[in-house]
N, C-alpha and C positions, 0 to 999 in steps of 0.2 A: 631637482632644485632649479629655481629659473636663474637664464642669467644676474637679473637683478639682485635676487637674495645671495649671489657667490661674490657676486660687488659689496656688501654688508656684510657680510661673514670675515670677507679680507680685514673691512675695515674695522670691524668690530675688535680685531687680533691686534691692531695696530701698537706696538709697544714704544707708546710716546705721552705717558701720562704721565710722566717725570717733570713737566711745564706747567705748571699750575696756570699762568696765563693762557695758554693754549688748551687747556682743561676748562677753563672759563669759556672759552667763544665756541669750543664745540656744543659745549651746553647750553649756548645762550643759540647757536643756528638751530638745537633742536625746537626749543622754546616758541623757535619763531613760526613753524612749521603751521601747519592746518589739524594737521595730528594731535596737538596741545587744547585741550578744552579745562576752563575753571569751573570748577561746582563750592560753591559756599566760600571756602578759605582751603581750597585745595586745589591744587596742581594736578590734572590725569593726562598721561602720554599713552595712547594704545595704539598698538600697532601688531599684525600679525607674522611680525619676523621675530624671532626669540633672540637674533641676534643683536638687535636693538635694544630691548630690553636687556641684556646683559652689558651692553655698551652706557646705557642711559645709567645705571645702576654704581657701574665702575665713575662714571666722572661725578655724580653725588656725593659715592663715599673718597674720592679725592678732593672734592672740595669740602670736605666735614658734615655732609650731609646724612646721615645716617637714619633721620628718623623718616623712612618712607613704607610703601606695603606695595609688592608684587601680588596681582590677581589675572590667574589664567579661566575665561570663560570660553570653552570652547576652542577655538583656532586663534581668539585674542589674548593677547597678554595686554596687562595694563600695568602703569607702574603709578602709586598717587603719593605725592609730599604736600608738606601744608606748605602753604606760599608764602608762609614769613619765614620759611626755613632756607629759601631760595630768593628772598625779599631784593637782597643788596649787589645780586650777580646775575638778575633778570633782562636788567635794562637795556635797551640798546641804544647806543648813541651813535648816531650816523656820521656824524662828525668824525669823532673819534676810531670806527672800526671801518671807515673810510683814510683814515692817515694810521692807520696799525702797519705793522710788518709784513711779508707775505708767509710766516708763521702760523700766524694767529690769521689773518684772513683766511689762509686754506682752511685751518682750523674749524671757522665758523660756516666755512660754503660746506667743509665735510661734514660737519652735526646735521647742517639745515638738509643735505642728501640722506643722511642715516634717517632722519627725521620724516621724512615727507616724500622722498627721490623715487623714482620706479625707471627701467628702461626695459625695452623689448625685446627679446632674443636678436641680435645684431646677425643669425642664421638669415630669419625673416625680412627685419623691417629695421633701419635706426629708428629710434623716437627716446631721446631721456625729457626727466621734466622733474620740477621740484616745485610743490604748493606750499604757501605762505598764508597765514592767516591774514596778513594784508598787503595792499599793493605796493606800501612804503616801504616794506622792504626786499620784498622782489627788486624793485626798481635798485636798491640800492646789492642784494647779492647780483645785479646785470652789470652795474658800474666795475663793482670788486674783478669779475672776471674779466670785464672789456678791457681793465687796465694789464691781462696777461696775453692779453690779442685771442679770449678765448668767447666767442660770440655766438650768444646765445638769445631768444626773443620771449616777450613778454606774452602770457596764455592768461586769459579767466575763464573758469571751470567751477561749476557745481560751487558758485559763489567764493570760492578761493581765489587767488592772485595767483601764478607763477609761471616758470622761468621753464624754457626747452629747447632743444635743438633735434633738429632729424636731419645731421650732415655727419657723417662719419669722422672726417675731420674733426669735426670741433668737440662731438662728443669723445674723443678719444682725448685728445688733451683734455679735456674736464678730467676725465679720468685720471690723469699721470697729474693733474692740480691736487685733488682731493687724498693722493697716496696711494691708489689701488692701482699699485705696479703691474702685480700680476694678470691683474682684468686687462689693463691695457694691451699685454701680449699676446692674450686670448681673442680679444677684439682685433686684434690688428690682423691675425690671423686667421681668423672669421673673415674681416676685409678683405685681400689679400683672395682667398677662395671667391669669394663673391665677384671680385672685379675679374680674375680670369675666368667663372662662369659665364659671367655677362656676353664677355668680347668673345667666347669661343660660341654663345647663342646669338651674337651678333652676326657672325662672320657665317655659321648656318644657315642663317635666316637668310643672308644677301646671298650665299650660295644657293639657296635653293632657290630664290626670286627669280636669281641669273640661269637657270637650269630653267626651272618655269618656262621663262622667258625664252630661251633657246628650243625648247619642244613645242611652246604654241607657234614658234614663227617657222620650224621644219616641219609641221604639220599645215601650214597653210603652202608652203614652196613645195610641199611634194605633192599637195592636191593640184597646186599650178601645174605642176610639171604634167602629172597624168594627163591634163586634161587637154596639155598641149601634144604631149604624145594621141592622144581618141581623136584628135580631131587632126594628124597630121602637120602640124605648125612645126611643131621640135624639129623634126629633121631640115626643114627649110632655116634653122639659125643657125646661126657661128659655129666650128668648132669648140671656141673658147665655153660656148653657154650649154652646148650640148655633153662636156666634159663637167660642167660644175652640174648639170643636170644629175647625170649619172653617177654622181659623187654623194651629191647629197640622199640619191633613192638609197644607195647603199649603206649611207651612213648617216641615219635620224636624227646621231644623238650629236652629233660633231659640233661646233663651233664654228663659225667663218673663218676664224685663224687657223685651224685644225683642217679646214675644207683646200684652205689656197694653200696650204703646204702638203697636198696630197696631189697638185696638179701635175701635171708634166713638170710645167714651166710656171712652177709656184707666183703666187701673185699676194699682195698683201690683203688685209681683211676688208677695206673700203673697194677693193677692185673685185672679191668675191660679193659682197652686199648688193655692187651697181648689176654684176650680172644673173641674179637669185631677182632683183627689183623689175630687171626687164625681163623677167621670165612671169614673175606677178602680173606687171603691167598687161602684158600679151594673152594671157591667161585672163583678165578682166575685161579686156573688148571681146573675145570669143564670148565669155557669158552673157555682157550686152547687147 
């Protein structure tokens, strides 16, 4: 089961139909969806979560709606009512489910998600989203959430309108808005995995940059050095250079900090760098 459909399942269970008002605006965010097509004097909702359809079904016959027909074609389920049976608790008023409670606003964002909502395994990728049969109220379920500081942006798709985020933040609060507690947990602990994956491929990656980086530059100071030992140079410099010489032939993999703390007379890491540079240096006029 995808994550999406365990997000609809929760919700689908939600034991809060005892609200008739709140029973009202989940049915009215379904309504609103892209999923909601009229044929003649009928209402069809289809969608291929069974959870929905059992969800869509239960706020019908709590608003006395009874005379509907469930039809399964395949992977779809459809649910069809006549639309004078649904006539007087269709409507939306922007006004009005703009100054509602935040009851019945969760109410109506959670229908218009059972309705239309998908999100992507949050293993992979965030991406939630929720399509609207029109822009007007997209724009207004962006308003309802912005006033919970929960920010989300405006999509048009496949002539639809609607609403997404791909920040784990903020889909995670939609989440804990809408009532699916338990997804929120799951999510969060999906996140959670994911950010110390990241920083432990972070820190990897700059380790092995920084490793990289140390073998291609002991591989050029130990070809200096040979070439100043064939041609007799080395012996003619400092003790100090002829000690780091020898240090680093032996030890490829070392570090400059690793190198001046193996000296006699340890030296810090810029005082190893200047004398491995003038061993370079001297080593590039002999090839010139």
């Amino acid at each position: 089961m995808s994550f999406s459909s365990e997000v609809k399942e929760e919700l689908s269970k939600l034991s809060n139909l005892a609200n008739k008002d709140a029973v009202k605006w989940e049915f009215i965010g379904y309504l609103t969806t892209n999923h909601i097509t009229q044929e003649q004097n009928k209402i069809k909702f289809s969608t291929e979560n069974e959870y929905n359809i059992n969800r869509f079904s239960k706020l019908l016959n709590n608003l006395n709606c009874t005379n509907y027909e469930i039809k399964i074609t395949g992977k779809n389920f459809s649910i069809i009512v006549p639309a004078v049976e649904i006539k007087e608790i269709s409507h939306i008023d922007e006004k009005l489910i703009l100054n509602e409670n935040e009851i019945m606003q969760k109410a109506f964002i959670r229908g218009a998600f059972l309705g239309s909502g998908s999100m992507t395994n949050p293993k992979n990728s965030y991406h939630l989203e929720i399509l609207f049969a029109n822009l007007k109220v997209a724009e207004i379920s962006l308003k309802i959430l912005e006033n919970y500081n929960i920010n989300l942006k405006t999509i048009t798709k496949n002539q639809s309108y609607g609403i997404y985020a791909k920040d784990g933040e903020e889909i995670s609060k939609f989440l804990a808005f809408i009532g699916a507690n338990n997804a929120v947990l799951k999510f969060e602990e999906i996140r959670v995995y994911r950010d110390i994956r990241n920083n432990v491929n972070r820190k990897v990656n700059c380790e092995t940059a920084n490793l990289n980086r140390t073998v291609n530059s002991a591989v050029k100071q130990i070809e200096a050095i040979k070439l100043l030992e064939k041609s007799g140079k080395l012996a003619e410099l400092s003790e100090g250079i002829q000690e780091i010489a020898k240090l680093r032939i032996f030890h490829p993999e070392a570090s400059l900090a690793e190198l001046g703390a193996m000296l006699a007379k340890p030296i810090g890491k810029s005082g190893v760098n200047h004398r491995l540079k003038t061993i370079e240096k001297l080593a590039m006029n002999i090839k010139e």
